[in-house]
Backbone bond lengths (Angstrom), bond angles and torsions (degrees), N, CA, C in turn:
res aa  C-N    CA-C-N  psi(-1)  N-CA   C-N-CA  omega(-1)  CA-C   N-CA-C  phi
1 X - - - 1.452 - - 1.528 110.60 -
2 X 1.904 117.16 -43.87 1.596 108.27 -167.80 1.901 91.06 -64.02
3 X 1.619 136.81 -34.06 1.290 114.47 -159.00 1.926 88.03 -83.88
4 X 0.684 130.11 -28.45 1.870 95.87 172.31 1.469 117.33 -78.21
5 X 1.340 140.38 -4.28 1.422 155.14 124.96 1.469 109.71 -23.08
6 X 1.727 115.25 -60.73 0.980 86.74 175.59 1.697 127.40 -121.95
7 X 1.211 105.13 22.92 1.617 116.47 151.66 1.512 97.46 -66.72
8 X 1.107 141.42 -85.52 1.332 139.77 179.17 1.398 118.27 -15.56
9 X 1.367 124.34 -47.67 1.811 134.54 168.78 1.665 120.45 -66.19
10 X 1.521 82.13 -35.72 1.811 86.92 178.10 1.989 104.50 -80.08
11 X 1.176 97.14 -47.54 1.793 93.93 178.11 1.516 103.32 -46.56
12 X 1.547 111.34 -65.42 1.792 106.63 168.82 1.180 132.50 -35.28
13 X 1.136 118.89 -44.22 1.214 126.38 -167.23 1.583 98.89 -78.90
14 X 1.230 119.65 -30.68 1.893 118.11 -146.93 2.021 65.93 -96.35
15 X 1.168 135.64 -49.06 1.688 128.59 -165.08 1.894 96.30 -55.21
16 X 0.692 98.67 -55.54 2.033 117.62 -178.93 1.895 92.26 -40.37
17 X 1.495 104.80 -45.67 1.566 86.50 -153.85 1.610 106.63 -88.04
18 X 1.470 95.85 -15.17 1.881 103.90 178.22 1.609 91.08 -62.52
19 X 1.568 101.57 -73.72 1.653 108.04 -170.21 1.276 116.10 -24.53
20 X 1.336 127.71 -50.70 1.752 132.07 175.04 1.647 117.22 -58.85
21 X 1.125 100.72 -38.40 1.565 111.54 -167.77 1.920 89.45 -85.27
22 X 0.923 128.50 -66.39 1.283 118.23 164.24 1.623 127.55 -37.13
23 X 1.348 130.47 -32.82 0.904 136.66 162.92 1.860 120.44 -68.05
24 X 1.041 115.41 -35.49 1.297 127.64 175.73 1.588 109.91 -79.87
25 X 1.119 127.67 -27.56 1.532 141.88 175.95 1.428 82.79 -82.15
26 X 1.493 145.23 -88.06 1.586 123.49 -173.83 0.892 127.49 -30.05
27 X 1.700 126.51 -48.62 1.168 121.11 -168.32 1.727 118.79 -88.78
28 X 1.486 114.31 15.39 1.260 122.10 179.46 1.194 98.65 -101.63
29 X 1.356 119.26 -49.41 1.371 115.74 -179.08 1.461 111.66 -63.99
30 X 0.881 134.97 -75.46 1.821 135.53 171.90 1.710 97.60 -18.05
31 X 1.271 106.74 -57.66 1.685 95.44 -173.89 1.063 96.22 -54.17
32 X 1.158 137.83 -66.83 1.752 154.49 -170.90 1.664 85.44 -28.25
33 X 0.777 121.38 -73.29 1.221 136.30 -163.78 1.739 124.47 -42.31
34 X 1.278 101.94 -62.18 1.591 130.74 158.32 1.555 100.73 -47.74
35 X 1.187 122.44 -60.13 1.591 106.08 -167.77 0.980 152.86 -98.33
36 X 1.775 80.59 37.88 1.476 123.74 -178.78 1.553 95.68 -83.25
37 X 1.729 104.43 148.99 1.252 105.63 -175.58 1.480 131.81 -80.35
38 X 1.356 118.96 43.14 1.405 124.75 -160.29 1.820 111.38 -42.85
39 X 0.968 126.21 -42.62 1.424 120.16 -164.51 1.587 108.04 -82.64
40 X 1.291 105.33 -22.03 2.147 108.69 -163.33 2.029 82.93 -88.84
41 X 1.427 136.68 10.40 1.572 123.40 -175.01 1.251 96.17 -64.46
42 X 1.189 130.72 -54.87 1.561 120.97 -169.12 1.089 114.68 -50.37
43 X 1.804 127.11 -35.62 1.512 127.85 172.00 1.224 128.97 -84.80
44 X 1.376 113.81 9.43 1.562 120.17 165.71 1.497 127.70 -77.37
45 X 1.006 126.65 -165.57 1.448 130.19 -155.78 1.119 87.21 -103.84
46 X 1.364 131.51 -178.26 1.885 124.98 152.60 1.266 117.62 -83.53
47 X 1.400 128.56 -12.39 1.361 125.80 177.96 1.692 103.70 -95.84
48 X 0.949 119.72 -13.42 1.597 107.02 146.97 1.178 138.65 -91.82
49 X 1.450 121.33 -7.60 1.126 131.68 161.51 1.493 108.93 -63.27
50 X 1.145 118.90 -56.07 1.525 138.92 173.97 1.725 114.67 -44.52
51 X 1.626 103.97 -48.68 1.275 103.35 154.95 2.001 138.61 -75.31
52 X 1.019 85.27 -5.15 1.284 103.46 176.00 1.501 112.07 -85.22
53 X 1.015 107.27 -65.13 1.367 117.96 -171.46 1.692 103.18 -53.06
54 X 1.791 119.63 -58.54 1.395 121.02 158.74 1.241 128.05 -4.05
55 X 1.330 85.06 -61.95 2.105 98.86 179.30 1.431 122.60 -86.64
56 X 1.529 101.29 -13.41 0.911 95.64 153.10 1.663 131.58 -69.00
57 X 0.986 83.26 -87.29 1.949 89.40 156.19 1.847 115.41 2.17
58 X 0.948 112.16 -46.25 1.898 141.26 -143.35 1.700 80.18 -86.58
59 X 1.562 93.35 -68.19 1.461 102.07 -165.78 1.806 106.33 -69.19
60 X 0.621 145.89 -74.14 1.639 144.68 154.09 1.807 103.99 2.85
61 X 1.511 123.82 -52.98 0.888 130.74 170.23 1.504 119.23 -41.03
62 X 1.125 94.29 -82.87 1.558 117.07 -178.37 1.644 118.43 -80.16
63 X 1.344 115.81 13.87 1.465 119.52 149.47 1.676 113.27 -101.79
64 X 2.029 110.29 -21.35 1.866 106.60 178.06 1.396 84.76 -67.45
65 X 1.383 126.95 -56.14 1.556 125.09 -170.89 1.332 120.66 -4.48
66 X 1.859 94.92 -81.49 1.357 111.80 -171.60 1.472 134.17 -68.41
67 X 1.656 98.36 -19.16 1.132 127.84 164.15 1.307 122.64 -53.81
68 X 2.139 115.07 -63.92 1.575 111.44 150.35 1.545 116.07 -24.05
69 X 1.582 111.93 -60.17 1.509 105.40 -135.55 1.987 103.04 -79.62
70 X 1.745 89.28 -16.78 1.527 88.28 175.91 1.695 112.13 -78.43
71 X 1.247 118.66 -34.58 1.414 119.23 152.84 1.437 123.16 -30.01
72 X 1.341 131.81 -67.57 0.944 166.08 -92.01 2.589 81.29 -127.38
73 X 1.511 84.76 -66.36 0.999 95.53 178.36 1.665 120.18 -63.13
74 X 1.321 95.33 -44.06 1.482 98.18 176.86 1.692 129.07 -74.40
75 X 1.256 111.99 6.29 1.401 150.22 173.58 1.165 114.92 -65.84
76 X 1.505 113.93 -70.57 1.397 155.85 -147.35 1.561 108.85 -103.64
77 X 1.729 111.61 -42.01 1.695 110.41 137.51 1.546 124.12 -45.93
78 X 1.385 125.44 -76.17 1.102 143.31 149.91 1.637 106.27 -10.62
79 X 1.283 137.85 -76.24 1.135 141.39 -167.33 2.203 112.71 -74.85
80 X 1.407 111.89 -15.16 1.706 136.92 161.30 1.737 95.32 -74.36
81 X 1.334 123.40 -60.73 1.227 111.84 -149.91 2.121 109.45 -80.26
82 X 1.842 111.56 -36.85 1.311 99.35 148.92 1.645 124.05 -58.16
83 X 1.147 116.44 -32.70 1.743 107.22 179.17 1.525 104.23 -51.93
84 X 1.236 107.73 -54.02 1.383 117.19 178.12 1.452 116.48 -30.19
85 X 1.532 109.81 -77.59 1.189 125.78 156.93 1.321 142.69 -3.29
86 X 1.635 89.03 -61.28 1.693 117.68 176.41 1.311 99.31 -71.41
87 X 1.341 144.34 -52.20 1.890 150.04 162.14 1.515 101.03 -29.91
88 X 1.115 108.77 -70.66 1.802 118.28 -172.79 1.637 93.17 -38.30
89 X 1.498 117.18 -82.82 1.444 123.76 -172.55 1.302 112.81 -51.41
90 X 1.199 134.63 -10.01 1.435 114.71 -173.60 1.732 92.92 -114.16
91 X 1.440 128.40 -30.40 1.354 105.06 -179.66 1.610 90.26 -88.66
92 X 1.039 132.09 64.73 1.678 107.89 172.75 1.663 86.50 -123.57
93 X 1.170 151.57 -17.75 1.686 145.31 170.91 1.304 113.30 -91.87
94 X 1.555 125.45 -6.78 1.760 113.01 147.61 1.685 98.76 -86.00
95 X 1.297 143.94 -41.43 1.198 135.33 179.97 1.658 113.14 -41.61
96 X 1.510 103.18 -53.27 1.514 102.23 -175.01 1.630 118.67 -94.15
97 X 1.506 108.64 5.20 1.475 115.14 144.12 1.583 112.81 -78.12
98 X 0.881 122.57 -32.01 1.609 119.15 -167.75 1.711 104.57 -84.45
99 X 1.598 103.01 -14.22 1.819 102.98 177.68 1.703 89.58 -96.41
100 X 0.684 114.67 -57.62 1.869 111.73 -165.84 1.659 99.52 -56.22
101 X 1.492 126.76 -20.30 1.189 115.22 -172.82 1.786 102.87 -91.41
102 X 1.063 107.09 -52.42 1.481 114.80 165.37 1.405 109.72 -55.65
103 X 1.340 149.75 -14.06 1.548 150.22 169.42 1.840 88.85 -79.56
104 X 1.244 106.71 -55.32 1.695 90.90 -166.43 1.476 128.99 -85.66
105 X 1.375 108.96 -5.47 1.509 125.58 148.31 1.716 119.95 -63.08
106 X 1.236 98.53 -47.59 1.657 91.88 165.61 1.556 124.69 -71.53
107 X 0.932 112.16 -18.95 1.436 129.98 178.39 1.531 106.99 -82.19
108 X 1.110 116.87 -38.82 1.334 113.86 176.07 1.765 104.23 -73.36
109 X 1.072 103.74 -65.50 1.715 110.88 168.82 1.441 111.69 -3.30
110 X 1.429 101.78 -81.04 1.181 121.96 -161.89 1.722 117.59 -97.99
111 X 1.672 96.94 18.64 1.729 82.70 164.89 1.349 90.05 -147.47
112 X 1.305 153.32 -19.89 1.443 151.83 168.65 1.759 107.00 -65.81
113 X 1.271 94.91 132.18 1.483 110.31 167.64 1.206 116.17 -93.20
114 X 1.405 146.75 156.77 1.329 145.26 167.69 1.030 132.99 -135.10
């Protein structure tokens, strides 16, 4: 029991450290993002507008991207965790045959004479 205790802490723990590191990669980019010069476009040159817009484009790209793939992922979690589910409920009536049968074997044990 303590080694699935602590497979269970280490999976947590290793999910904890993606989640942070993923969180810090969002929130760089969003800044990234923000401090872009949106309001001074009208006072730029046209070849920075042109570059601007580019990266923009770029970035739009590769944020629908990640966006799909977190969909995509969060789906496919979603669709693991009912499977799961469906296991729990379907072995749970040999489980509580195997306790009611083991309750009435002890019961017999210990109150039948022979």
């Amino acid at each position: 029991m303590q080694v699935i205790v602590q497979i269970l802490q280490l999976v947590q723990d290793s999910i904890y450290a993606i989640a942070r590191v993923a969180n810090a990669a969002w929130q760089w980019c969003l800044t990234q993002i923000i401090a872009v010069p949106w309001d001074r476009l009208g006072d730029m040159p046209g070849s920075k507008v042109i570059i601007l817009l580019g990266s923009s484009a770029i970035v739009f790209y590769f944020i629908s991207k990640a966006t799909r793939e977190l969909l995509a992922a969060g789906e496919k979690a979603f669709a693991a965790i009912m499977t799961l589910f469906q296991v729990f409920v379907r072995a749970l009536p040999p489980i509580l045959i195997a306790g009611a049968t083991a309750a009435a074997g002890s019961w017999v044990v210990n109150n039948v004479n022979f």
